[in-house]
N, C-alpha and C positions, 0 to 999 in steps of 0.2 A: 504494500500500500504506500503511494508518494504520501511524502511529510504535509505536502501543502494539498489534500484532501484532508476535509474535517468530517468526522462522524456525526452521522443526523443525532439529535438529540431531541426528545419532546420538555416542552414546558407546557405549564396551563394554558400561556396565549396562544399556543400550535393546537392544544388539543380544542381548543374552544373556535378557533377557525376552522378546525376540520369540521368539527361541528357544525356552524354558520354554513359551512360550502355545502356537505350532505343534507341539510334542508333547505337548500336552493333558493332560497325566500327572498334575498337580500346579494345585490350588487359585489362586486370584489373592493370595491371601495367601501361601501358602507360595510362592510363584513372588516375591511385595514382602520378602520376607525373604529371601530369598533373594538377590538382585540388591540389596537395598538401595532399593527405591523403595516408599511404601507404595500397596496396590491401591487407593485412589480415585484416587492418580495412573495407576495402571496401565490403568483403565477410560479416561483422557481420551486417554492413548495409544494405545489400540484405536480412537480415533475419529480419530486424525489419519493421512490420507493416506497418507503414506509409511510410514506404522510397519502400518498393515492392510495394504498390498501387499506389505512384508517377510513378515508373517506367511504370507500366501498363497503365497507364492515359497517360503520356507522348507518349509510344509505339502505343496504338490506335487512340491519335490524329493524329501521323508521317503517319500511316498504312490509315490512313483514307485519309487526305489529297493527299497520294500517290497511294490508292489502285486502282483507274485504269489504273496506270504505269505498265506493265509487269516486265518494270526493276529494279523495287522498293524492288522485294522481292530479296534475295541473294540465296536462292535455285532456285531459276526461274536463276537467273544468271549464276549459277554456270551450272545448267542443260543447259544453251544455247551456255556456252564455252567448254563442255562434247558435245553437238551435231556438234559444228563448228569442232571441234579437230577432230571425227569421221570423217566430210566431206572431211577433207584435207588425212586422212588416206586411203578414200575410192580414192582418187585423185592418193597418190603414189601406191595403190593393181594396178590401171585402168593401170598406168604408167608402171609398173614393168608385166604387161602382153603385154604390146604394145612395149617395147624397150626390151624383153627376148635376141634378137640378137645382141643389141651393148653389147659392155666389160663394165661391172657394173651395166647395164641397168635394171638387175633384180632386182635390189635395189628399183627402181623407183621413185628415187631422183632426175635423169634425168630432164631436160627439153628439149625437141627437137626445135632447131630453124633454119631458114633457112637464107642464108646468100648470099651475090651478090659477088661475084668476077669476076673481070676483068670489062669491056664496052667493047660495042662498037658489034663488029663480037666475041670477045671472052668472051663476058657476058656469065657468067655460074651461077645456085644457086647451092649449098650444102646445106649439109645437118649438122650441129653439135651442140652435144651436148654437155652442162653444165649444172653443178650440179643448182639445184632450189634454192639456199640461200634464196632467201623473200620468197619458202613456208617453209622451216627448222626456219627461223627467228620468221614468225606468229607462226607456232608450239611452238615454244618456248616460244614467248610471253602470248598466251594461257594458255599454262600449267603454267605459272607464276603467271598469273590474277588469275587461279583460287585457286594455291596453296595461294595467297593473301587472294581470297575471305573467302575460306577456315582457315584461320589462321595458314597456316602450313609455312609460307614466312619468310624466316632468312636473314635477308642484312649481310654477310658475315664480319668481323671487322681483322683489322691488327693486331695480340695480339703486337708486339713487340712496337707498338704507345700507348698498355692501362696500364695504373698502376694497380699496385697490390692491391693495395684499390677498383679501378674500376670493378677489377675482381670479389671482395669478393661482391660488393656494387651486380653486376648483378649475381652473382651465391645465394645470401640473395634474389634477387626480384623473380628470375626464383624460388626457394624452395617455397615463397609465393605465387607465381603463381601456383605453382600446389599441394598448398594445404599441403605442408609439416609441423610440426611443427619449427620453428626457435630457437635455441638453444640460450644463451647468449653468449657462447663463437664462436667465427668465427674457422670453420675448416681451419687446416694448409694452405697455398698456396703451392703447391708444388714448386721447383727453378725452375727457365725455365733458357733454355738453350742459350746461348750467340751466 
């Protein structure tokens, strides 16, 4: 064995990373922040022996313990908020053929409801309609869930609250995140405007 190879060792914050990475839940950065290791170290540890077999051990006992949950796996997931999404869509095609004669009703965002006016001898219903907001809202939250599941979900950030260090600090994680090299010098920040 050369001198200058070192023997893998585990610590708490390796073993609680293998951890974070077997329940796939959370980013390589937020999983390096979390533990305290940053993810270009985290990627060299997926490549060493013992720490991929941990993950694997770890992932089969989670999968095992879970595996007759349908909602344990995150493709079963993802594919169940893709078929709900379809069901509401198939709801406004049904809607946008049944309201073609009100003004907007071809949309079929419509909901048709019916409504009492007057008592008594001049009790009458009608008929009117209003836009669906709780099915537009589940739609929405849907497509969220699964851009979530999916890893594609961005919580939007106020730049004018982040400092300019802030900026450098997450535009160095996101370059390590997707596997760029990291330079020693930090590129310019551009001036933002007042």
């Amino acid at each position: 064995m050369s001198e200058n190879v070192r023997k893998f060792e585990w610590t708490p914050q390796r073993e609680q990373a293998a951890q974070l990475i077997a329940e796939d839940e959370l980013t390589m950065v937020e999983i390096g922040n979390k533990v305290g290791i940053v993810a270009r170290q985290l990627q060299r540890l997926k490549k060493e022996p013992e720490f991929a077999v941990r993950i694997e051990e770890l992932r089969a006992k989670m999968f095992g313990k879970f595996h007759r949950y349908r909602i344990a796996r995150k493709t079963r997931r993802i594919r169940n908020l893709e078929a709900r999404l379809e069901k509401m869509e198939r709801v406004i095609a049904a809607r946008a053929q049944e309201h073609q004669n009100v003004a907007g009703g071809e949309e079929g965002l419509y909901v048709r409801q019916l409504k009492s006016i007057r008592s008594g001898k001049g009790f009458k219903t009608v008929e009117e309609y209003a836009v669906d907001t709780a099915l537009l809202k589940e739609m929405r939250e849907t497509e969220k869930q699964a851009a979530i599941e999916a890893r594609q979900w961005v919580e939007k950030v106020n730049f004018s609250d982040v400092t300019d260090d802030e900026i450098q600090a997450a535009a160095s994680a996101a370059a390590e995140e997707l596997g760029r090299v990291h330079t020693s010098e930090p590129s310019p920040i551009p001036e933002r405007s007042q």
